[in-house]
Residue frames relative to the residue before (quaternion, step in Angstrom):
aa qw qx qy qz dx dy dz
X 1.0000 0.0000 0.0000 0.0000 0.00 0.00 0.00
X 0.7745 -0.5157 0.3636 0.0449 3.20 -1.05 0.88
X 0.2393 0.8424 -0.4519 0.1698 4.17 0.97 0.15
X 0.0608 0.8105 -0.5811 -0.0415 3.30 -0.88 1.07
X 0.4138 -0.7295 0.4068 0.3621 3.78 -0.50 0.93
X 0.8619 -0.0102 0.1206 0.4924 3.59 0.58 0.28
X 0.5578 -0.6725 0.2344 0.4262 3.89 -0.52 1.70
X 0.3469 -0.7114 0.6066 0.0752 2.76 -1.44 1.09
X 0.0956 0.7486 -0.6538 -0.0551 4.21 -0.95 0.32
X 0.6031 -0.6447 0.4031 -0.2410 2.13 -1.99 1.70
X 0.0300 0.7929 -0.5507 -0.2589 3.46 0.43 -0.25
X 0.2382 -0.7459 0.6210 -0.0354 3.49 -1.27 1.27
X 0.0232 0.8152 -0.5702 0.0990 3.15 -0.50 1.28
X 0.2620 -0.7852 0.5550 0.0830 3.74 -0.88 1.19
X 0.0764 -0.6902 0.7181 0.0452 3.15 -1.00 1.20
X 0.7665 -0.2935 0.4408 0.3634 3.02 -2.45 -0.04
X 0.5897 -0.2304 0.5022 0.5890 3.08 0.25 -2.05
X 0.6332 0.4781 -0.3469 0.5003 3.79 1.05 0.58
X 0.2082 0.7017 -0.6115 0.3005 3.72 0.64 1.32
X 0.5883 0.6003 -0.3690 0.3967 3.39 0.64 -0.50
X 0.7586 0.3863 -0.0957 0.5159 3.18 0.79 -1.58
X 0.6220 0.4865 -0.3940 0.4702 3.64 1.03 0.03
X 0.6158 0.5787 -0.3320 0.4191 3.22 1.20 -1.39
X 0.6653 0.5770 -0.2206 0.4193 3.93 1.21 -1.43
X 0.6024 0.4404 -0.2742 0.6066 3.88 1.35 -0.77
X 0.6677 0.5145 -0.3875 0.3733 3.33 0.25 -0.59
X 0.5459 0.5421 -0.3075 0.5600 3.83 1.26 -1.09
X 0.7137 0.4318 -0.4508 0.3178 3.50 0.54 -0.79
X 0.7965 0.4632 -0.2778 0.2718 3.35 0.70 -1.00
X 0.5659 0.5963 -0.1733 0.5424 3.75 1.65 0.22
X 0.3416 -0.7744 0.4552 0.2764 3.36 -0.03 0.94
X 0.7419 0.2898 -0.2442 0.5531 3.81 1.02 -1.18
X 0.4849 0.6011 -0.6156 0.1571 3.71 -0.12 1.03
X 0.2739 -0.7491 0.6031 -0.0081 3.11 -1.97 -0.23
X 0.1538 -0.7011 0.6468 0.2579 3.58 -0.53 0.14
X 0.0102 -0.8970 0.4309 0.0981 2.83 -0.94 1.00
X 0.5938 0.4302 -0.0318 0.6792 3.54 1.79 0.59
X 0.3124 0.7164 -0.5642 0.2663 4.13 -0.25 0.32
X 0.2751 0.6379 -0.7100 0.1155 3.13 -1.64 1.57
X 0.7644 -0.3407 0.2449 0.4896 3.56 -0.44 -0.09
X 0.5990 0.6510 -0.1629 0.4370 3.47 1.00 -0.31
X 0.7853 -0.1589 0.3458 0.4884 2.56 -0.10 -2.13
X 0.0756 0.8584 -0.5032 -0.0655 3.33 -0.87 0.60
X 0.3496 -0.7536 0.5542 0.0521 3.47 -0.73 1.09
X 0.0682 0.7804 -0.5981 0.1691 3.15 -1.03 1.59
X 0.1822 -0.8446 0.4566 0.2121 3.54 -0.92 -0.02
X 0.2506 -0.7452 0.6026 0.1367 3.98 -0.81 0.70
X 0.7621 -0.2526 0.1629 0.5735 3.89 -0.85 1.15
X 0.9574 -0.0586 0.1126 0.2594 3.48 -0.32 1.43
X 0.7885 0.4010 0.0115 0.4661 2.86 1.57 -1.00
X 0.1543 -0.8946 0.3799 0.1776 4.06 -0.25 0.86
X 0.1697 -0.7574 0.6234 0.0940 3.40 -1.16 0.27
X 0.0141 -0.8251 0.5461 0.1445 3.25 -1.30 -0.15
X 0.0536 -0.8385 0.5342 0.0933 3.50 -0.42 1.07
X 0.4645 -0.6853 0.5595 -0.0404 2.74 -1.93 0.86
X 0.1421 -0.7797 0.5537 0.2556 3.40 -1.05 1.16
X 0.1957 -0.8202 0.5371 0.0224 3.35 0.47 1.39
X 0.4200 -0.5460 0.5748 0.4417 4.05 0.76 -0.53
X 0.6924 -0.4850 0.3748 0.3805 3.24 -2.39 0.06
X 0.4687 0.7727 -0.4278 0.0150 3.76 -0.10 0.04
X 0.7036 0.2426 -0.1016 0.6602 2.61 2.00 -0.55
X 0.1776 -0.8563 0.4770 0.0879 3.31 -1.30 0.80
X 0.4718 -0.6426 0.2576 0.5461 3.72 -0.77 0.14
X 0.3418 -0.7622 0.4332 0.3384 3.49 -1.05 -0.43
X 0.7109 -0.1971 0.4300 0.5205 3.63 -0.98 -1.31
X 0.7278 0.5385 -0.1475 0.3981 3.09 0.60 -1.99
X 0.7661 0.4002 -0.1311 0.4855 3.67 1.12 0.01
X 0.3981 0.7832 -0.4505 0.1584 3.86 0.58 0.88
X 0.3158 -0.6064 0.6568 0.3181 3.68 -1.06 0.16
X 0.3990 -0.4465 0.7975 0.0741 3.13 -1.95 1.38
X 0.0710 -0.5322 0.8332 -0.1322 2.46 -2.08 1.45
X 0.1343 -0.7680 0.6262 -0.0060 3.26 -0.60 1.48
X 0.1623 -0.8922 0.4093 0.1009 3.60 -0.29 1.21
X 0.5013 -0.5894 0.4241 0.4705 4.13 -0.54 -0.08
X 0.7416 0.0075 0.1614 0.6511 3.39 0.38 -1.38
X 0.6818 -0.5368 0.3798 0.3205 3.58 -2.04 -0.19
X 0.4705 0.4840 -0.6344 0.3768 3.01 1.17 0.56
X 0.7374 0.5264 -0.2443 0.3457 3.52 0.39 -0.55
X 0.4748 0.3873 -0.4312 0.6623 3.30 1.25 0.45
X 0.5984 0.6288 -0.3003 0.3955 3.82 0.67 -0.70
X 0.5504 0.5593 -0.2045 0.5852 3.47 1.21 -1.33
X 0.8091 0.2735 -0.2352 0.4639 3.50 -0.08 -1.69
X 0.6916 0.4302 -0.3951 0.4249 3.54 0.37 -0.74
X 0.5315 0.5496 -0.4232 0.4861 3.92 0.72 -0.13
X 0.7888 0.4787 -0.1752 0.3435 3.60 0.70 -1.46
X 0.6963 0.4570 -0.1482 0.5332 3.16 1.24 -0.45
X 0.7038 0.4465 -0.2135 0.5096 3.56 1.19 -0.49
X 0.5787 0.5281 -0.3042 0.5419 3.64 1.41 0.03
X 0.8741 -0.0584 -0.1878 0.4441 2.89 -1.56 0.66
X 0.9376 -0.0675 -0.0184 0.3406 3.42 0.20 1.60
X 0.4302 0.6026 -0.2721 0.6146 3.25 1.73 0.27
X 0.2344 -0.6812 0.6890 0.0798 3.43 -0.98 0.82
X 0.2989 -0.6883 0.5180 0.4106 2.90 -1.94 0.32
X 0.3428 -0.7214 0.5257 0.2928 3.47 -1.16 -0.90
X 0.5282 -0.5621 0.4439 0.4561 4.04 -0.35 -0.26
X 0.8267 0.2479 -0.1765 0.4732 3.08 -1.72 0.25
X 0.5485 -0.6096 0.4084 0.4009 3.86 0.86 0.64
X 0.1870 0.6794 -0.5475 0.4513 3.21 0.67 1.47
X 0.1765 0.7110 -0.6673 0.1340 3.80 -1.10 0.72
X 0.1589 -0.6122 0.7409 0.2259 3.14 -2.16 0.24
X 0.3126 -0.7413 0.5220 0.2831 3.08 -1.49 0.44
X 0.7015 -0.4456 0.1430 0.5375 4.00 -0.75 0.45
X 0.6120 0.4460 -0.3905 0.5235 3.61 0.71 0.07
X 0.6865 -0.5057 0.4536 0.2592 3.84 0.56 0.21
X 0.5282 0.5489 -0.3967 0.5122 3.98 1.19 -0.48
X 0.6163 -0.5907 0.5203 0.0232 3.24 -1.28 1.83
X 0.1672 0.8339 -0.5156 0.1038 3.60 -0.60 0.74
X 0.0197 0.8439 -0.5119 -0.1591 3.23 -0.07 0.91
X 0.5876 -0.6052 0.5105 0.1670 4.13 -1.05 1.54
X 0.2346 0.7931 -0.5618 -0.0187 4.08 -0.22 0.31
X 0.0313 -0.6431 0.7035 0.3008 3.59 -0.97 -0.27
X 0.7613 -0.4893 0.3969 0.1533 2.80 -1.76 0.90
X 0.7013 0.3803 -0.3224 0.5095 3.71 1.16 -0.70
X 0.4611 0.5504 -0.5348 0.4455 3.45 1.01 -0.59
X 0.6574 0.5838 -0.3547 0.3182 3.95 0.30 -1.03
X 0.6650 0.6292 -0.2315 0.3290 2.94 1.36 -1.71
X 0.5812 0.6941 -0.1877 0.3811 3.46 1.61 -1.77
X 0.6005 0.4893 -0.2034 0.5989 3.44 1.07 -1.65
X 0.8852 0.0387 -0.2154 0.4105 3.69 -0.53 -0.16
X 0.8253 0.2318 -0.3790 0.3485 3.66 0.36 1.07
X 0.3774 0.7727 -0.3697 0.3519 3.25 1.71 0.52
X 0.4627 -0.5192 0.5540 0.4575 3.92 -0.80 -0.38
X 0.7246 -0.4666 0.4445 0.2441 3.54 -1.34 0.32
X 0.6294 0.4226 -0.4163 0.5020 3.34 1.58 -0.89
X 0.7984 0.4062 -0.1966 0.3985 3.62 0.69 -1.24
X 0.1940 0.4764 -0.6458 0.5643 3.80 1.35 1.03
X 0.6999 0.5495 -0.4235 0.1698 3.27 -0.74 -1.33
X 0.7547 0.5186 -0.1134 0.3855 2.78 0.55 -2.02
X 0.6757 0.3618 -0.3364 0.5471 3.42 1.00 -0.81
X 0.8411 0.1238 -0.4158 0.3229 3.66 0.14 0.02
X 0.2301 0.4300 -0.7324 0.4751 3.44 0.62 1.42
X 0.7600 0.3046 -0.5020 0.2788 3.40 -0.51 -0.67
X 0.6594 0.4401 -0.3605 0.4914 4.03 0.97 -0.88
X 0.4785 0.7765 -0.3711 0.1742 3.55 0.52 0.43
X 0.6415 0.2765 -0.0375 0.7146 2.94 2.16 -0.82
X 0.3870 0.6944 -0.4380 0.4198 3.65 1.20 0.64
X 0.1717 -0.7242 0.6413 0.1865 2.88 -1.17 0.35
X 0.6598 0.2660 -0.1186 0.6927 3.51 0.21 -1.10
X 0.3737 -0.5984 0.6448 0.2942 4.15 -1.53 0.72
X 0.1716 -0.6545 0.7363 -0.0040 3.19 -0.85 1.11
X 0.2860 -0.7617 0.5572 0.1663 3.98 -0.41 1.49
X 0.5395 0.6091 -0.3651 0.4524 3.57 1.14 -0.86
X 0.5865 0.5485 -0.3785 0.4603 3.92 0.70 -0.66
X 0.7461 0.5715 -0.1982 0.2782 3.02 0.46 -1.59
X 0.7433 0.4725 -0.1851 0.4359 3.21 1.56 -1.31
X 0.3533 0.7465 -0.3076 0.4725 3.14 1.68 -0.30
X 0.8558 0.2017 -0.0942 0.4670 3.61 0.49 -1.59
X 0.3934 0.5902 -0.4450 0.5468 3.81 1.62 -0.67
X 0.8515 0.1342 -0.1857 0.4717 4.73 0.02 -0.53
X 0.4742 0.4926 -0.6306 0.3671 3.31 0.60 0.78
């Protein structure tokens, strides 16, 4: 039997009838993943550490806005990588390093200095950096540094 020392959460995610194939793309793009579960249903998988389970729940429901996974990145290659992987074959982008992948799951693309900028900059050089990420799509860290030392 099963025993957990204390509640555990889960991300649930509802697919058409493509959990499999999400659960299988999703492993690609993460160095620590795994499936870790798979039946017709439901399959249970994990990303760095972290579990999920999707669901072929059918079409009634869908994903939205209101629902995205952060991806804090080191450098631009790694916003490059994810923001490539997720925007191909069917993924869209979005501004401000926003994306969907082909299944509609919300994803929001970060580097790590952009993060840095926001919580130790002055008020003038916030600004500047998010005017400049305002009309972005993909974070382009090189921009940022540009307007973060002027």
């Amino acid at each position: 039997m099963l025993k957990l020392n204390g509640p555990r959460i889960t991300p649930y995610l509802w697919y058409d009838n493509q959990a499999r194939e999400a659960a299988a793309f999703y492993c690609t793009l993460f160095e620590n993943s795994r499936i870790l579960s798979d039946s017709d249903m439901i399959v249970e998988f994990e990303l760095e550490g972290i579990q999920f389970i999707a669901l072929n729940g059918g079409p009634q429901y869908k994903f939205t806005e209101a629902i995205s996974f952060f991806v804090l990145c080191e450098d631009q290659a790694k916003v490059d990588y994810f923001w490539q992987a997720i925007t191909t074959d069917g993924g869209e982008e979005g501004k401000c390093g926003w994306c969907k992948d082909k299944f509609g799951l919300s994803w929001q693309i970060v580097p790590m200095r952009f993060m840095e900028m926001m919580k130790t900059g002055r008020p003038e050089q916030t600004q500047k950096v998010l005017a400049v990420m305002m009309p972005m799509k993909k974070m382009i860290v090189e921009e940022f540094e540009k307007a973060f030392n002027v």
